[in-house]
N, C-alpha and C positions, 0 to 999 in steps of 0.2 A: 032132638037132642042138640045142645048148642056145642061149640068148639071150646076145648080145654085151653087155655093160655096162661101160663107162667109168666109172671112180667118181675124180672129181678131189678131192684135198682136201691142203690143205700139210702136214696132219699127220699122219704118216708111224703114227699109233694109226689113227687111224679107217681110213687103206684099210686095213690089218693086219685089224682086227674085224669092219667092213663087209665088208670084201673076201672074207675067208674064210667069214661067215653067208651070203651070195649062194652063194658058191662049193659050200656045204653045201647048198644048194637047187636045186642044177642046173644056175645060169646058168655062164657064161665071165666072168673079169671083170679087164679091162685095170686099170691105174690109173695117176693123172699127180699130180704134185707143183704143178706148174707150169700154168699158162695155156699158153703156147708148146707142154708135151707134150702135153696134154691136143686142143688143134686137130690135134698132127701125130699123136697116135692118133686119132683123131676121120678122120684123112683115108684113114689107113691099113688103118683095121678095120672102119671105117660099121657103128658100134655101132648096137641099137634102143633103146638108152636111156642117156642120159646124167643122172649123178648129181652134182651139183655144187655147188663150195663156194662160197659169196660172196666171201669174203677168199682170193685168193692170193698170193704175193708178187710175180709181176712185172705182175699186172694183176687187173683186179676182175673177179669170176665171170659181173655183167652185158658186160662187154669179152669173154668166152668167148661168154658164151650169142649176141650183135649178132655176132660172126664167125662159130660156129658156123650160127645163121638165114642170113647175106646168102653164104657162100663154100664152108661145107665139106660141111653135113648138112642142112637148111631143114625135113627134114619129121619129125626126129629128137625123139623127146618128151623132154623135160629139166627135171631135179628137183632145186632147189633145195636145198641143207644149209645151215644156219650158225649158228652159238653167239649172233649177232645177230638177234634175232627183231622190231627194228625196222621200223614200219609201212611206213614208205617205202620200206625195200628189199626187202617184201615186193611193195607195191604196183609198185615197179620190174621187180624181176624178175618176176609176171604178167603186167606189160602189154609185158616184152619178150618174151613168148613161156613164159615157161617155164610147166611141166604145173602144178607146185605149188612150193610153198614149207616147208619141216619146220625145225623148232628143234633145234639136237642138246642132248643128244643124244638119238639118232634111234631 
């Protein structure tokens, strides 16, 4: 059985590219446009790794990452993307939990 992977990103390039070079390495891999899909696959499929974007459009990636830790997945390791390689939201999203932080592109 292959590894579940979530890969949240609003732009509908990167899960296409990301999505398919996982896919080409064995894993399974959901993907969400949205904050909102992303928790309700997140609650659906209890991925082992979520890959995710800082900017999405109905909510920020740290708003994912603080729902996905308190409600859906708590022990789910989660990996940071975003064209944004600013300190603070690097420093943010670490200290909310997430595994790491990557600059795209990835």
């Amino acid at each position: 059985m292959s590894a579940e992977i979530l890969l949240v990103d609003d732009d509908p390039k990167v899960l296409e590219i990301v999505g398919a070079s996982l896919g080409r390495r064995g894993y399974h891999v959901s993907t969400a446009g949205t904050g909102r899909e992303a928790l309700e696959h997140a609650e659906q499929t209890h991925p082992e790794l979520i890959i995710l974007d800082l900017g999405l459009p109905d909510m920020t990636g740290l708003q994912v990452l603080e729902r996905v830790r308190n409600t859906v997945e708590p022990d789910t390791p989660v990996l940071f993307i975003s064209g944004n390689g600013d300190v603070d939201a690097r420093v943010d999203a670490l200290t909310g939990g997430a595994e790491d932080f990557m600059v795209k592109p990835v």
